[in-house]
C-alpha positions as CSV (number, residue, x, y, z in Angstrom):
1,X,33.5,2.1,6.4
2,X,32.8,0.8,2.9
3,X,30.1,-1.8,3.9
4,X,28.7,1.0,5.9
5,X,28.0,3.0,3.0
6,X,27.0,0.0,0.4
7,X,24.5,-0.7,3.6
8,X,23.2,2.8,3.4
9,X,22.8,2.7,-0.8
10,X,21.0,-0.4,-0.3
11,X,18.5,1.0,2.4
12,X,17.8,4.3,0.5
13,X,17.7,2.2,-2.9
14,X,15.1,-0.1,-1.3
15,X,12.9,2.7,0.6
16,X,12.9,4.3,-3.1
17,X,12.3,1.0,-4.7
18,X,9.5,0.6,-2.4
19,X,8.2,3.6,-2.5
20,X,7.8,3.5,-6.3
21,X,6.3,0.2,-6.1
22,X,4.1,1.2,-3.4
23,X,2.5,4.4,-5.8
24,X,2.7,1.9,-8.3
25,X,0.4,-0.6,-6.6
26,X,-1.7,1.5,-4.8
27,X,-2.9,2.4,-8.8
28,X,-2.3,0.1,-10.1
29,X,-4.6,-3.0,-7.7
30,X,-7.4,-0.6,-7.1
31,X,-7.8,0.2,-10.9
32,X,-7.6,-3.9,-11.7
33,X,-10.2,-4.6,-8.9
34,X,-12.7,-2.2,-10.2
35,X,-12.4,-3.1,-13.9
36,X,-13.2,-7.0,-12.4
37,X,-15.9,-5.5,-10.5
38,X,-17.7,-4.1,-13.3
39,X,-17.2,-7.2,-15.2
40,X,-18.8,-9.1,-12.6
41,X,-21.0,-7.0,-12.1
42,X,-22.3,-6.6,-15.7
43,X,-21.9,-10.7,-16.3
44,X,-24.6,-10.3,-13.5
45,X,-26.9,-8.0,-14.6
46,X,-26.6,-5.7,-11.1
47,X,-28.0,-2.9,-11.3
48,X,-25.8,-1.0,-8.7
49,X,-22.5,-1.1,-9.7
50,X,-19.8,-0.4,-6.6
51,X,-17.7,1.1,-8.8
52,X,-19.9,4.0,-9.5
53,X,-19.5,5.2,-5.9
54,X,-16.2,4.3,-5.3
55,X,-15.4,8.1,-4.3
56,X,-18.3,8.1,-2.1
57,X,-17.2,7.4,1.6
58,X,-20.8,6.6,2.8
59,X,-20.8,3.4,0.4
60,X,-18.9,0.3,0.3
61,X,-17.1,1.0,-2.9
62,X,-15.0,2.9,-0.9
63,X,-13.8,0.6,1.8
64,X,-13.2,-2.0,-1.4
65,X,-10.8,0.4,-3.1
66,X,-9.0,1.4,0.2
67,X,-8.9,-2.5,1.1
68,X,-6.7,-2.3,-2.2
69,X,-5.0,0.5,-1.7
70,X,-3.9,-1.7,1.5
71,X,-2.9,-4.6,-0.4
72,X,-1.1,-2.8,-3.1
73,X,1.0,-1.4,-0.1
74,X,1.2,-4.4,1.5
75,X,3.1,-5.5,-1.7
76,X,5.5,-3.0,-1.9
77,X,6.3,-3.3,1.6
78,X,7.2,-7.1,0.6
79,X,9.1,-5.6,-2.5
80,X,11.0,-3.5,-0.4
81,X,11.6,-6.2,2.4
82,X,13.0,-8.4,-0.1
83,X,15.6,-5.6,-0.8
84,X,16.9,-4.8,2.7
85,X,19.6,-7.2,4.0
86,X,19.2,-5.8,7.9
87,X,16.6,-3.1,10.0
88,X,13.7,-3.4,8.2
89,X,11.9,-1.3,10.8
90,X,14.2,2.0,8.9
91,X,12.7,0.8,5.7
92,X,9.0,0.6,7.2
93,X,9.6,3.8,9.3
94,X,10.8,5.9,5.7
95,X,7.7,4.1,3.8
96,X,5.3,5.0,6.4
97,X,6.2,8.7,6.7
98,X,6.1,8.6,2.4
99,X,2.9,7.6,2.9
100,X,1.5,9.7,5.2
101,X,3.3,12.6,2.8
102,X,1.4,11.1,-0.1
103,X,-2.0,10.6,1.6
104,X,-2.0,14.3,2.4
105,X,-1.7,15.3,-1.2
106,X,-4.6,12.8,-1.7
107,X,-7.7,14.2,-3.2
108,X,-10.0,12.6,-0.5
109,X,-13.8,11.4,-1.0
110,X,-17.1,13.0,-0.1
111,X,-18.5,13.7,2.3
112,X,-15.1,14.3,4.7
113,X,-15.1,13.3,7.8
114,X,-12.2,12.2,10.5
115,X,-13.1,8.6,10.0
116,X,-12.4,9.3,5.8
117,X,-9.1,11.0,6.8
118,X,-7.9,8.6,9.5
119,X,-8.6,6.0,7.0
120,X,-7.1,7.4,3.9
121,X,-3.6,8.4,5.5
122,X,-3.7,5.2,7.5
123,X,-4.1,2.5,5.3
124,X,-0.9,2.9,2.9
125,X,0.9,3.2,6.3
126,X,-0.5,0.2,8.0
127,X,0.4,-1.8,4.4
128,X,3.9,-0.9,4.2
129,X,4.4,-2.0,7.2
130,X,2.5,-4.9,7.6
131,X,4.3,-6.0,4.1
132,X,8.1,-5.2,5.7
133,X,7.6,-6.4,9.0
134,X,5.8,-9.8,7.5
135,X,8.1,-10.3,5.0
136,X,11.1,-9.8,6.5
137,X,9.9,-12.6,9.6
138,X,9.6,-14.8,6.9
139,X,12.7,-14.1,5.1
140,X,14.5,-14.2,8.4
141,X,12.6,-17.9,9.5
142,X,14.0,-19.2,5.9
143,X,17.4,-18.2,6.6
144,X,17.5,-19.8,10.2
145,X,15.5,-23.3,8.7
């Protein structure tokens, strides 16, 4: 019964711990990648900046930040991977449904459209769990080596 329960604190302690991470990330990689991109950009001399439209769906400033977005969820899904000794799919299952709860609240970009919403809810999902399900194969192929 007690390793039952310390297995239950440890899942809920690494779906929060991922879940923090994941918000975390998902500002924090996006906010990094467009302070390089004006960098680059003004090193350059362009005169069209992606990061001017990065809230406009119709240009490619958008898909850059949500390719991001998925890589700062990818990286919490690791984080949180890293934290959960067994059933990583509970951890991934939890994170998605976070996300989806959290893309909902999501201010989304202009002009709307079911391509902009399937893509905002979507992507932190598809992160999380591409970072848990990845992470834990690995972990699990070092363990076994």
């Amino acid at each position: 019964m007690m390793v039952s329960k310390q297995f239950n604190r440890t899942l809920w302690f690494a779906v929060l711990v991922g879940w923090l991470s994941q918000t975390a990330l998902m500002q924090l990689v996006p906010t990094i990648g467009e302070v390089l991109g004006r960098v680059v950009s003004s090193a350059f001399g362009s005169a069209d900046n992606w990061t001017e439209h990065a809230q406009d769906a119709t240009h490619v400033g958008w898909r850059i930040v949500e390719l991001l977005k998925f890589l700062g969820s990818v990286g919490a899904g690791i984080v949180a991977a890293i934290l959960t000794p067994r059933k990583p799919w509970i951890v991934a299952t939890a994170l998605a449904i976070l996300s989806l709860v959290d893309g909902s609240l999501e201010q989304l970009p202009t002009p709307v459209s079911a391509e902009v919403i399937g893509t905002t809810l979507s992507v932190p999902c598809l992160g999380v769990i591409v970072g848990v399900v990845g992470a834990w194969i690995i972990l699990r192929k070092g363990e076994t080596a």
